[in-house]
C-alpha positions in Angstrom: -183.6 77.7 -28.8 -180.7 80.0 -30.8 -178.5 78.7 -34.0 -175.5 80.6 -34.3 -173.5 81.7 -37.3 -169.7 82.3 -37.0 -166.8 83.8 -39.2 -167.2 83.2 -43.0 -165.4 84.6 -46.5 -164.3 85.1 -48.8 -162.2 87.4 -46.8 -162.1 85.9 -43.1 -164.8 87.7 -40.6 -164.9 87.2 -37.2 -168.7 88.1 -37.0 -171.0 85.7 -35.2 -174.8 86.2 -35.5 -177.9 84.6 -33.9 -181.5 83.9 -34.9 -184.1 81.9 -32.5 -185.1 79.6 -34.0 -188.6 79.0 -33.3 -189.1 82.9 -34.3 -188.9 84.1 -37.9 -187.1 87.0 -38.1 -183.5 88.4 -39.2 -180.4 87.7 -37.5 -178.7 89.8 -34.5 -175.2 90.4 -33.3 -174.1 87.8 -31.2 -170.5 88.9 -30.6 -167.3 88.1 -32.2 -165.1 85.1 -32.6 -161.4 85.5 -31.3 -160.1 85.4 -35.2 -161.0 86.4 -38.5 -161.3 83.3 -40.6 -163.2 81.5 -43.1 -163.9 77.6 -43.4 -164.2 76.7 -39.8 -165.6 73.4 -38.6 -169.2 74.3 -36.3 -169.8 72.1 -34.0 -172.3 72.0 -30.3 -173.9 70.7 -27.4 -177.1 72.1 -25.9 -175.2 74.9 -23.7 -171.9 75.8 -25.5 -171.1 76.4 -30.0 -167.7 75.6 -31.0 -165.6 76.5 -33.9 -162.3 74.8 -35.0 -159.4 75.9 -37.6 -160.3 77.8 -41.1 -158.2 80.2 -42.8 -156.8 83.3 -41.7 -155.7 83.7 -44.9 -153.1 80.8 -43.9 -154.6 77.6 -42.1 -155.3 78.0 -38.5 -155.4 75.7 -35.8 -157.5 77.3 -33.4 -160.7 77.0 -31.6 -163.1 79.0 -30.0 -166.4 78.9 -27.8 -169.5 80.8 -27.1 -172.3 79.9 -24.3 -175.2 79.8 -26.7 -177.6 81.5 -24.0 -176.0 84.6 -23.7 -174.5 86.9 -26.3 -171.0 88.1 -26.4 -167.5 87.4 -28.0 -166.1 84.3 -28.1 -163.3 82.5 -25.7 -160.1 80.4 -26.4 -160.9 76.7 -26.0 -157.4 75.4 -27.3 -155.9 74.1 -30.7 -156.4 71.5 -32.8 -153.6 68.8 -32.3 -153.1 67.3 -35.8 -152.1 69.9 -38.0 -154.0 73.7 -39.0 -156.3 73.5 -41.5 -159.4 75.1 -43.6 -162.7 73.6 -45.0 -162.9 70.7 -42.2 -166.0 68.9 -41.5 -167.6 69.4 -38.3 -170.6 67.4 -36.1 -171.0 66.5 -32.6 -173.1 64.3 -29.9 -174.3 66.2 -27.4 -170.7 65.6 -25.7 -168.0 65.2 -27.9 -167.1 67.4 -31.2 -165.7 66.2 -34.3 -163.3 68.0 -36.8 -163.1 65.5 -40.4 -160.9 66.1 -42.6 -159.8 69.3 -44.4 -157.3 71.4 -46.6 -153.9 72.0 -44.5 -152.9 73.9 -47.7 -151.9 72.7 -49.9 -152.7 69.3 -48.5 -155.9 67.6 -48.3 -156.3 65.0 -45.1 -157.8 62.4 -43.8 -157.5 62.9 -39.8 -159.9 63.2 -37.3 -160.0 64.8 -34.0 -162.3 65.2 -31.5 -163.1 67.6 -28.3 -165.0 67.3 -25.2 -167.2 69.9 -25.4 -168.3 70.9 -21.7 -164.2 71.2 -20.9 -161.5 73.2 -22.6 -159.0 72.1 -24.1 -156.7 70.8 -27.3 -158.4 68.4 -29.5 -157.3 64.8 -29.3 -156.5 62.2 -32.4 -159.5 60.1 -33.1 -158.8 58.0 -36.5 -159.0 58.2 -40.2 -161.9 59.2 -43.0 -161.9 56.7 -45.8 -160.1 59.0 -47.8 -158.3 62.5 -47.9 -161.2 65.5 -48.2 -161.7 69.1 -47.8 -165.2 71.0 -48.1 -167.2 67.8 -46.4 -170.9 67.4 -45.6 -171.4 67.0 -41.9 -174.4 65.8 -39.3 -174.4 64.1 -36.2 -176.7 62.4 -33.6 -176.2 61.5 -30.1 -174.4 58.0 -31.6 -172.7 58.5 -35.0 -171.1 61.2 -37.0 -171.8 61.3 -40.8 -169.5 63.0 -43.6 -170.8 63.6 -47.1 -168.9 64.2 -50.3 -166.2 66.5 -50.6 -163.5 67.3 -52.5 -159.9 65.5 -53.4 -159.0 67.1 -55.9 -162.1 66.1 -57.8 -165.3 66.2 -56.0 -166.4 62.8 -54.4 -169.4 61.3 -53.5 -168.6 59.3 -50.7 -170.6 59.0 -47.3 -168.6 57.8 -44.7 -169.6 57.7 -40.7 -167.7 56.9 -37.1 -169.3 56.1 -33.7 -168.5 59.5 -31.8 -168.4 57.8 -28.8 -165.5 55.6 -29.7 -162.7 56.8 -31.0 -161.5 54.7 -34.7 -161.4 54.9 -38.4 -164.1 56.1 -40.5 -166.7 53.0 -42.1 -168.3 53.6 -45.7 -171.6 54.3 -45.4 -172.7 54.7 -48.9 -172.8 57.6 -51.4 -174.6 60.9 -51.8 -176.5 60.9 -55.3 -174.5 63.4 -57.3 -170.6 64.0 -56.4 -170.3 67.1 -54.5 -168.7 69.7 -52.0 -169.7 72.1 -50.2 -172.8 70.5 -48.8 -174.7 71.6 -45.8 -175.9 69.2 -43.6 -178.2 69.1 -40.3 -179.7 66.0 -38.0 -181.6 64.6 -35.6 -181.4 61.5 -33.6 -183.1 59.7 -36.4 -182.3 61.2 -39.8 -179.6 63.7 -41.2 -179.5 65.8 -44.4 -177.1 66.9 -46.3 -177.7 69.4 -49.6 -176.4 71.9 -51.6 -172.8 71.9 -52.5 -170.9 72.7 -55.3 
């Protein structure tokens, strides 16, 4: 019904607005995200939206939930467990969320964690990517989590997925057509896609 927006830059914001989706229109308040930051990793289930780590201007470990049905500022939902850090990739199953990789600055990584969405909490070790990468295209489906191109330093064009249900290192899945960053990425239980970038 809603997709949500939250935080942002260059200078970190703690704004978080809303469209509906199946309405054109512009977007509205939603509320505001317990702290300003910039390169957060999204990720959701069909009642709550998430929002992990991104840079406060220093790395930040923490993460935050709203209940997508009604508007108002966000709530504590613990702290990342690995180490703080920026520019992270983020997907999810309708259960479980997924933070990929990121900058811990000055540090790119390749660590994983994951959350149970529906209860709060820190996040919890899940494997490995591939490779070390920041600025990572994300989607997911109900079964797999996919992360596209990046950055380490150079930008790569690497695709590399897990099974969110199972925790484990990342498998190559192939490569994205034109090594990039930056790239946004949505999904269904069929396809995801992933464009843009930098």
């Amino acid at each position: 019904t809603r997709g949500i927006t939250a935080c942002g830059g260059p200078t970190a914001i703690n704004t978080m607005e809303y469209v509906t989706v199946a309405t054109t229109g512009n977007a509205a308040d939603f509320g505001d995200a317990t702290v300003a930051r910039r390169g957060v990793a999204r990720m959701g289930s069909t009642t709550r939206g998430v929002w992990a780590g991104g840079m406060t201007p220093s790395a930040s470990d923490v993460m935050d939930y709203v209940t997508i049905a009604t508007t108002g500022n966000a709530t504590d939902f613990g702290n990342l467990v690995v180490a703080a850090r920026h520019d992270s990739g983020g997907c999810s199953s309708n259960t479980r969320g997924i933070v990929a990789g990121g900058n811990t600055s000055p540090a790119d990584v390749n660590t994983i964690q994951y959350i149970t969405i529906a209860t709060t909490g820190n996040a919890v070790d899940f494997g490995n990517l591939v490779q070390n990468t920041d600025w990572p295209g994300a989607v997911g489906s109900r079964t797999r989590g996919v992360f596209g191109g990046g950055r380490d330093p150079a930008n790569l064009n690497i695709i590399q997925y897990i099974t969110i249900a199972s925790a484990g290192n990342a498998t190559d899945f192939g490569d994205i057509t034109v090594a990039r960053r930056e790239l946004s990425g949505c999904g269904d239980s069929t396809r995801g896609v992933m464009g843009g970038g930098n």
